[in-house]
N, C-alpha and C positions, 0 to 999 in steps of 0.2 A: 233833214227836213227843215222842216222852219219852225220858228216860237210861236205860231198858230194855236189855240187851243179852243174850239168854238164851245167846251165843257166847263172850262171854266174853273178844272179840278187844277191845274197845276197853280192859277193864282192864291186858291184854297189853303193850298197846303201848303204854299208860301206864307199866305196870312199869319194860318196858324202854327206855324212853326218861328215868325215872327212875334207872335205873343209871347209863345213858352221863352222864345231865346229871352228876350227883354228883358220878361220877370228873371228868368233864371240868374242874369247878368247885372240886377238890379236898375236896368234903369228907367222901370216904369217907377213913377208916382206913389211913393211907400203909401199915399194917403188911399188910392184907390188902388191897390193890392192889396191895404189890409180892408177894407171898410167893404168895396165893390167885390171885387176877387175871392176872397177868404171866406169874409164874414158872410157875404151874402149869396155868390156863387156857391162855393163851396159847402155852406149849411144845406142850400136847396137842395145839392147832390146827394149829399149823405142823406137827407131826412127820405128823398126820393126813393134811393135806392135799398134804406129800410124797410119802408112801407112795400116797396117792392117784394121784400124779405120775407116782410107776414105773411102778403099773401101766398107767394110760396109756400108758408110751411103751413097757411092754414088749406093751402090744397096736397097738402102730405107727400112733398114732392122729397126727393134724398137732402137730409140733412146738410152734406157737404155743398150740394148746390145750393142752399138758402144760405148758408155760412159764407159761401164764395161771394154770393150779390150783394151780401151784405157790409162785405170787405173791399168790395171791390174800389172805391173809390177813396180809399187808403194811401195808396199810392200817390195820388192827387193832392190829399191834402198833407201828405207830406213834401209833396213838391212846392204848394203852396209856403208851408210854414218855412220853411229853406228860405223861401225869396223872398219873406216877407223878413227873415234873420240878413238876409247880405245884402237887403236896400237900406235895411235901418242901420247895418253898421257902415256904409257908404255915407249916410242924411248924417246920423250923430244927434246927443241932444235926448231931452227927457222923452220927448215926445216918441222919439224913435226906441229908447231903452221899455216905451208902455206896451208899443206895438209890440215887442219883441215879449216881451210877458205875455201878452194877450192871444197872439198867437199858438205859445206854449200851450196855453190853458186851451184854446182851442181845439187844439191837434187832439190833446189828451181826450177832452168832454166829445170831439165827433168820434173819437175809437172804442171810449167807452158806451156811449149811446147807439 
């Protein structure tokens, strides 16, 4: 057929499979993967998908499914802290050795929270 797509889904998925590869790859912008992406995406998701969590459990719904929503963006920011670890060893330098701490401490405090 043809590269037609009047949905608009196939340039979508391109996008975003463009993001992920980059960061994956390292070569977005250490400063707005840790600051924009991490720090600021990434909290939003997690604090989201907590609060998601309460109310779950405060409508008494199966434990495992409020443990799961509340996990679930785990995944994520462990994707995240990867890429924010193999852009800074790419960049070099203090500033990249902070990111690389910062994110640590990151990953930890959204898994325990």
């Amino acid at each position: 057929m043809g590269d037609f797509d009047p949905t608009g889904v196939t340039a979508l998925i391109d996008h975003k499979a463009g993001f992920l590869r980059s960061r994956w790859r390292g070569e977005a912008p250490l400063d707005r993967l840790f600051w924009r992406d991490m720090l600021l995406v990434g909290t939003i998701v997690s604090i989201a998908s907590s609060a998601l969590a309460l109310v779950l459990l405060g409508l008494k719904l199966p434990l495992w499914l409020v443990l799961a929503v509340h996990f679930l963006p785990v995944p994520y920011n462990i994707f995240l802290t990867v890429a924010v670890w193999r852009t800074a060893e790419k960049v070099g330098g203090f500033k990249a050795q902070l990111a690389m701490l910062g994110s640590a401490l990151w990953l930890i405090a959204t898994a325990i929270v």
